[in-house]
C-alpha positions as CSV (number, residue, x, y, z in Angstrom):
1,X,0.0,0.0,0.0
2,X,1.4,3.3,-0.8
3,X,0.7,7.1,0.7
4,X,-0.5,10.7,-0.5
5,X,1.6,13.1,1.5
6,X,1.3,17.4,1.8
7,X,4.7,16.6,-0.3
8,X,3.1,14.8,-3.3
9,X,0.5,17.4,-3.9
10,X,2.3,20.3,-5.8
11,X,3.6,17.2,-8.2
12,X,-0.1,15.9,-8.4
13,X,-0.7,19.2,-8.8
14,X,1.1,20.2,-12.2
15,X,0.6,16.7,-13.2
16,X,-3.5,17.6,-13.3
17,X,-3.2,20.9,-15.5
18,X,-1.1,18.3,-18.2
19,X,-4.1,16.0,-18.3
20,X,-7.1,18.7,-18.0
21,X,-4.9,20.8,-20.5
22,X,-6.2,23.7,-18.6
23,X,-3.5,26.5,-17.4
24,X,-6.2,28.5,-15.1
25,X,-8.1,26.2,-13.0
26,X,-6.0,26.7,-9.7
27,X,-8.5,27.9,-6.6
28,X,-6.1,30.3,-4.7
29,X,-6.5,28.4,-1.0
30,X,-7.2,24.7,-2.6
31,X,-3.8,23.4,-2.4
32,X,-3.2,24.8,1.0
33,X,-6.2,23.4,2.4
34,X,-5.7,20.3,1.4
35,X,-2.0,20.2,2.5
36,X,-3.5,21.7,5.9
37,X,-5.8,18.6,5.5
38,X,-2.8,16.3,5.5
39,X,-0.9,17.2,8.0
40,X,-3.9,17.2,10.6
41,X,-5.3,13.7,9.7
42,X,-2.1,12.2,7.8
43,X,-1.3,10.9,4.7
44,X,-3.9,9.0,2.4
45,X,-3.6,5.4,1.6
46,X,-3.6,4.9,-2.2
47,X,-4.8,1.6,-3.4
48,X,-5.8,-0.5,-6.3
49,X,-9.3,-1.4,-6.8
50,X,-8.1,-5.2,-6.3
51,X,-5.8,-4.4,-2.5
52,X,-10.0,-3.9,-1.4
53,X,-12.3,-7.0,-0.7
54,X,-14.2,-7.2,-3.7
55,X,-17.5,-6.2,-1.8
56,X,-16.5,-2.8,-0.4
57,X,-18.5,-0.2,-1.4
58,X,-17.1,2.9,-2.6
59,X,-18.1,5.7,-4.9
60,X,-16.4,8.9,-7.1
61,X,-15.8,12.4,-5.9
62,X,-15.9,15.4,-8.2
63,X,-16.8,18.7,-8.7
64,X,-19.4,19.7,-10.9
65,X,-19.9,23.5,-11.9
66,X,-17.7,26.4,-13.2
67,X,-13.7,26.9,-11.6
68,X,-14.7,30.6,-11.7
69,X,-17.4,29.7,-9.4
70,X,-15.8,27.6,-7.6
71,X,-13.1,30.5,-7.1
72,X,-15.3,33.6,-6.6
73,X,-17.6,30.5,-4.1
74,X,-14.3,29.1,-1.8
75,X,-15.6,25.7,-0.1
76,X,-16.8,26.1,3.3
77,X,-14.3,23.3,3.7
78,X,-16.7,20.6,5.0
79,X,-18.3,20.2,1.5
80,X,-16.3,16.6,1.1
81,X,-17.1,15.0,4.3
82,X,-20.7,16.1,4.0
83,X,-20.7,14.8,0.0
84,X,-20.0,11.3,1.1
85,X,-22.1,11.3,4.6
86,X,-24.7,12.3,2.6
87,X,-24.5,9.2,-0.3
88,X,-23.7,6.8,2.8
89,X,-27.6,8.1,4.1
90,X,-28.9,7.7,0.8
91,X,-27.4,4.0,0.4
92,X,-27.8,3.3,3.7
93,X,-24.5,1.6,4.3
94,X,-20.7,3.1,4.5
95,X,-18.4,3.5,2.2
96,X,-14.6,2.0,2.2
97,X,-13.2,3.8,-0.1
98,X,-13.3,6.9,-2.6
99,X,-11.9,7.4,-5.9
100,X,-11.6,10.3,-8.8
101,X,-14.2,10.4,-11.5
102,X,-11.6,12.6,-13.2
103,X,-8.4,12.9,-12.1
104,X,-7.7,16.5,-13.5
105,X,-8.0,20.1,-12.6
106,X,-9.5,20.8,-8.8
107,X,-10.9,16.9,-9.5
108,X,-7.6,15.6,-8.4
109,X,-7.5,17.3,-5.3
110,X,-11.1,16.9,-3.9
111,X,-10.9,13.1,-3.6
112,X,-7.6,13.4,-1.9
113,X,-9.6,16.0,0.9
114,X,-12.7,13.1,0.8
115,X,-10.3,10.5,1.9
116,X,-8.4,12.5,4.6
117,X,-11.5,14.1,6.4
118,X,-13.2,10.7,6.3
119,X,-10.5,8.1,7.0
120,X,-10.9,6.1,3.9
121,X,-8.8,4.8,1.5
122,X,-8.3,6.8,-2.3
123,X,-8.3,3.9,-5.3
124,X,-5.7,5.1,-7.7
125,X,-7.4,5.4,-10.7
126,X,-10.4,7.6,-12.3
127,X,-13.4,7.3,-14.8
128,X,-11.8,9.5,-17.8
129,X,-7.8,10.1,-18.0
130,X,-8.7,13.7,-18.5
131,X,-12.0,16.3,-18.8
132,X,-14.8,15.6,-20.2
133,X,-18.0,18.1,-19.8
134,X,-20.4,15.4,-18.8
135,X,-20.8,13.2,-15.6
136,X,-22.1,10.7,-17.8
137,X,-19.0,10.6,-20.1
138,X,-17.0,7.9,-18.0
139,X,-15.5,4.4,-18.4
140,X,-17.4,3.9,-15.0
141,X,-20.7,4.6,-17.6
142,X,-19.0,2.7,-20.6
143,X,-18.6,-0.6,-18.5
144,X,-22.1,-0.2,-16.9
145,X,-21.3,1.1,-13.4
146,X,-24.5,3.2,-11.8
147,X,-24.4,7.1,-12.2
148,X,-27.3,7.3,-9.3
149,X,-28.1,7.9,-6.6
150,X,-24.9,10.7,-6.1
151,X,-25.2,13.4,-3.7
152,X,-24.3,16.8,-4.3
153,X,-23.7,19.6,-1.6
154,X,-22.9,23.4,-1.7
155,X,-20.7,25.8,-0.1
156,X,-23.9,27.4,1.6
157,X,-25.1,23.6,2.9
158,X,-27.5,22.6,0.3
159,X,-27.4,18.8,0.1
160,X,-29.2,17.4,-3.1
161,X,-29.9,13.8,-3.5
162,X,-30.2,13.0,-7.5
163,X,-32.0,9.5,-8.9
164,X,-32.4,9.3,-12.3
165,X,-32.5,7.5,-15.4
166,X,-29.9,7.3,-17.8
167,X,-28.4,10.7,-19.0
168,X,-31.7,12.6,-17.1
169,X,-29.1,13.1,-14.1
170,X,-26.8,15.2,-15.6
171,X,-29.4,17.8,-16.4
172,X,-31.4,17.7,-13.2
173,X,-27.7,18.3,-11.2
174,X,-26.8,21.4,-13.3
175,X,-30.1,22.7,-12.3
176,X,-29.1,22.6,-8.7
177,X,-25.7,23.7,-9.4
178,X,-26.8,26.8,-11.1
179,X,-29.2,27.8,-8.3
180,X,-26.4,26.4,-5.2
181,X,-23.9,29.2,-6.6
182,X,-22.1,27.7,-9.4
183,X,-20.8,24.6,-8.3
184,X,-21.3,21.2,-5.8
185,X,-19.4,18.6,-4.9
186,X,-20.5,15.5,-5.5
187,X,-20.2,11.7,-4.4
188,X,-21.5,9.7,-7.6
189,X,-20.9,6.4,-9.3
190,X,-21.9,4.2,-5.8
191,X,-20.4,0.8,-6.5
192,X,-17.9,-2.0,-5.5
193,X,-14.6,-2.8,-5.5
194,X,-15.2,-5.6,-7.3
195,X,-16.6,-3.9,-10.3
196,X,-13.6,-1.4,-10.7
197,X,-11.5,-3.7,-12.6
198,X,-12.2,-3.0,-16.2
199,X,-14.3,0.3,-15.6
200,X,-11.6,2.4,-14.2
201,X,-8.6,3.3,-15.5
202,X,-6.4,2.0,-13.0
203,X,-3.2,3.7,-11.7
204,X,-4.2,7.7,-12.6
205,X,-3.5,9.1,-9.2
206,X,0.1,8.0,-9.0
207,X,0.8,8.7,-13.1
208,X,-0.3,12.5,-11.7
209,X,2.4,12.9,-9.3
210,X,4.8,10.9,-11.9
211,X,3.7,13.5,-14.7
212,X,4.0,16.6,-12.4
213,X,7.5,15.8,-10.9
214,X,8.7,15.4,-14.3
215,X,7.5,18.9,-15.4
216,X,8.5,20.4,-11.9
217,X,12.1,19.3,-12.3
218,X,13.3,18.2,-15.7
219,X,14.8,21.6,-16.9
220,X,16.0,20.4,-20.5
221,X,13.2,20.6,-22.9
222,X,13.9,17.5,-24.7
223,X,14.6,15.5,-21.9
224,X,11.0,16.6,-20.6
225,X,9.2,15.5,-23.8
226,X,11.1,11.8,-23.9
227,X,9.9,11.6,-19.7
228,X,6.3,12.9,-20.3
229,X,6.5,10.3,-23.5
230,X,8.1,7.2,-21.4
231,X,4.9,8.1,-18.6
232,X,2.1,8.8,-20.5
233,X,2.7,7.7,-23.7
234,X,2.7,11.3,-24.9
235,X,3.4,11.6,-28.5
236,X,4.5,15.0,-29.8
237,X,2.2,15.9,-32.9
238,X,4.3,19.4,-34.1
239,X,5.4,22.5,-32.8
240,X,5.7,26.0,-33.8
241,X,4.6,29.6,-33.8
242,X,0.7,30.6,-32.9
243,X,-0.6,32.4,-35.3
244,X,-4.2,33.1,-35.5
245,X,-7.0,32.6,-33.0
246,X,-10.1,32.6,-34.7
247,X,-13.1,32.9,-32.1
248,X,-17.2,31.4,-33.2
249,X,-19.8,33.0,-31.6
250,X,-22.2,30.5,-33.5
251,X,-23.3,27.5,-31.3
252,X,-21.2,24.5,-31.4
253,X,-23.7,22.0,-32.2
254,X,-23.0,19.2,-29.8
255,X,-25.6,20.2,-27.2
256,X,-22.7,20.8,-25.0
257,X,-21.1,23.5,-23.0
258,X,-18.6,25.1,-25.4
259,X,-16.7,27.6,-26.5
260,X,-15.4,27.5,-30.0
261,X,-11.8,28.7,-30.9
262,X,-9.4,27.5,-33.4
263,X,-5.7,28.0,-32.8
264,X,-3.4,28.3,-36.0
265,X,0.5,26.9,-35.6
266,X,3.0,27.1,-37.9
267,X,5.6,24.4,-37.5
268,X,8.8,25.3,-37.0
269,X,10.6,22.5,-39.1
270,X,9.2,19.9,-41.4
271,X,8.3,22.3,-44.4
272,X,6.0,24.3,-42.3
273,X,2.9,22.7,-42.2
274,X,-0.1,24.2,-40.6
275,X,-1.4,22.4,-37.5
276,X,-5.1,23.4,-36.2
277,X,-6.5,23.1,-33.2
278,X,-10.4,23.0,-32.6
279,X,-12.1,23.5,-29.0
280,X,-14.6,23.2,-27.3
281,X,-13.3,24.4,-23.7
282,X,-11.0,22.1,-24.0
283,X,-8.9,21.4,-27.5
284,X,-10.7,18.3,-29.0
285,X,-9.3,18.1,-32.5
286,X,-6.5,18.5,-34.3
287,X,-5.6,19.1,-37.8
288,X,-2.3,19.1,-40.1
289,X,-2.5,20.4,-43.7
290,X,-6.2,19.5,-43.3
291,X,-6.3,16.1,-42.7
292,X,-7.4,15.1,-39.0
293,X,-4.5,13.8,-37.0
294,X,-5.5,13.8,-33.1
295,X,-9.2,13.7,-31.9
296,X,-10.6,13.3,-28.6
297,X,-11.0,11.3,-26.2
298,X,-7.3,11.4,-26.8
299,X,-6.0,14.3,-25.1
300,X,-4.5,17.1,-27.0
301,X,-1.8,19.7,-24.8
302,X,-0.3,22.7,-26.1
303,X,2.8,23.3,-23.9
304,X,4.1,27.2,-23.7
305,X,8.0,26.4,-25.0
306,X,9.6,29.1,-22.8
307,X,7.7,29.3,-19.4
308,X,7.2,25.1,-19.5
309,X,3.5,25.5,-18.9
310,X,-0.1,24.2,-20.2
311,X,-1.9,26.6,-22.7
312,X,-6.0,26.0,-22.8
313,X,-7.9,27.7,-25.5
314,X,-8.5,30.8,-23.0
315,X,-4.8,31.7,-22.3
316,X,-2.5,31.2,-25.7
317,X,-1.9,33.8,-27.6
318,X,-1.1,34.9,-31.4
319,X,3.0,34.5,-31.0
320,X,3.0,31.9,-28.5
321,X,5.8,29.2,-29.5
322,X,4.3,25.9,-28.4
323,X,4.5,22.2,-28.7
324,X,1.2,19.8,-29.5
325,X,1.1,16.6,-27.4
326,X,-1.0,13.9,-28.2
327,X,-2.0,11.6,-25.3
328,X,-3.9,8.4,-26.0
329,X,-6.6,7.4,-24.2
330,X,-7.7,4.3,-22.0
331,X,-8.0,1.6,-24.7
332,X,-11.5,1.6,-23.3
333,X,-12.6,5.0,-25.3
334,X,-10.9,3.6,-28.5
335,X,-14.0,1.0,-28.5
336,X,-17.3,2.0,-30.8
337,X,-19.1,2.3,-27.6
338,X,-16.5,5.3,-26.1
339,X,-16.1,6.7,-29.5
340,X,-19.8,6.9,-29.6
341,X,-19.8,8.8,-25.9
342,X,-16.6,11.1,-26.2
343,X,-15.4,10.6,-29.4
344,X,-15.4,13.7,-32.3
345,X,-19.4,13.3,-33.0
346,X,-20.1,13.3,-29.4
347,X,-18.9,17.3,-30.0
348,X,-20.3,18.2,-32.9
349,X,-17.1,17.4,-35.2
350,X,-18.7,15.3,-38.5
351,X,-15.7,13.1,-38.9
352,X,-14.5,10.0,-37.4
353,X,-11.5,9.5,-35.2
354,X,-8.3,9.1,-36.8
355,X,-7.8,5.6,-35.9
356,X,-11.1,4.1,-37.3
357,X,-9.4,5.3,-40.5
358,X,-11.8,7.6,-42.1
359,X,-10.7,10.8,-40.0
360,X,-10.7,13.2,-43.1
């Protein structure tokens, strides 16, 4: 069995803004607080699905809502304790561990508070490998885990306790969401140890710490790429200058929350060819010369060359020199099943995923 310290969380940190490709997501407070959380109560045992007797129950812990929110709304500090008292009533039975639905952004941190204030064990793994706008849109869904019942609380003490059907629950919580401030926290996805085999993807908390201590201390900018490749399987797609940023105000067409932009690179080498970047929030598709080449659910990074940090569509810039990262997925979203939940059509893109071969 292994430990999440106060010391691992700056690494787990950085190593969640590589995998939600998201440079401004950082609560002023949220780190400290949980560090604070760590030292009171200790560090946090961080086990596989399979080091738990195969009946324990256990469910995901995540935000849902806006950062901006969730910044200009600081936790009242209680809100992960209450999140999983608050299943446990609903259920009627404790839980005996918690785990990420996505271990990225403030997502990565939240479980790691749940476990501290409650005692309980964090499963090293999560339900994406990265953001995705829907709670619905996780391999815990894909491999038939329940959404429901999940309880969501506030920073003013609402508690909400959400049953639904199918993808009614997603809806139904935003409605609380919007009306609790902006954001909840939420205990979700009540199952068993025994089912997390093959519906997680296992190890995420650890590659987090991994990924961020390599971009906290590598200094040489190649040697970073070949560590963040040998980790993640990262898979540099081009680099060169931004620029143009090219902003649509027209809806996105995916039913989704978005905000369109398209960011123009030109490489550096290889004859200058044009790589594109479409998003949607987050950067979902990529482009070279017009032919797709990346697509999520893989996750696309753009890394800022000189100050060594993540780029999301809100915070590059027309001169920017970046590299493109391609991370592949789980194997589990490459399936027609995940393609068909987070793949390009699930965002309003009309093409298919490069790998099913007809990605043009």
């Amino acid at each position: 069995m292994r430990e999440l310290s106060a010391a691992d969380l700056p690494a787990l940190l950085a190593g969640s803004g590589l995998l939600s490709a998201s440079s401004g997501f950082v609560v002023d407070g949220c780190l400290d607080w949980v560090a604070e959380l760590l030292d009171r109560h200790g560090p946090v045992p961080l086990v596989d699905a399979a080091d738990l007797p195969p009946d324990s129950p256990c469910a995901a812990i995540a935000v849902v809502g806006s950062v901006t929110a969730l910044a200009e709304l600081p936790p009242a500090g209680d809100e992960p304790e209450r999140a999983v008292r608050a299943l446990e009533a609903r259920l009627g039975h404790a839980l005996r561990a918690v785990l990420p639905l996505a271990a990225a952004t403030v997502n990565a941190l939240f479980p790691v508070a749940a476990a501290a204030m409650t005692g309980l064990p964090l499963v090293d793994c999560d339900g994406m490998g990265r953001v995705l706008p829907l709670i619905q849109q996780s391999t815990y869904a894909l491999a038939g885990l329940p959404l429901t019942p999940l309880a969501a609380v506030g920073a003013a003490g609402d508690v909400v306790v959400v049953d639904a059907v199918g993808t009614r629950a997603d809806p139904l919580l935003r409605a609380a969401v919007n009306t609790a401030g902006g954001w909840m926290l939420c205990a979700l996805n009540p199952t068993t140890a025994g089912r997390l085999p093959g519906a997680a993807i296992p190890g995420a908390v650890s590659r987090l710490v991994d990924v961020g201590r390599v971009l906290r201390t590598v200094a040489d900018h190649t040697a970073m790429l070949d560590d963040l490749a040998r980790v993640l399987g990262a898979k540099p797609l081009g680099g060169g200058r931004v620029v143009e940023l090219s902003h649509d105000t027209r809806p996105a067409g995916s039913g989704l929350p978005a905000n369109p932009v398209s960011v123009a690179i030109v490489e550096h080498a290889g004859g200058g060819r044009l790589i594109r970047l479409e998003a949607r929030n987050e950067f979902l598709l990529a482009t070279v010369d017009g032919a797709v080449a990346a697509a999520v659910p893989d996750l696309l990074c753009l890394l800022d060359r000189r100050e060594r940090r993540v780029l999301d569509p809100g915070s590059v810039a027309v001169g920017d020199h970046v590299d493109v990262l391609v991370v592949p997925a789980a194997p589990i979203w490459h399936t027609p099943e995940g393609l068909r939940l987070a793949g390009p059509g699930a965002f309003g893109f009309p093409v298919g995923h490069p790998r099913q071969g007809d990605g043009r």
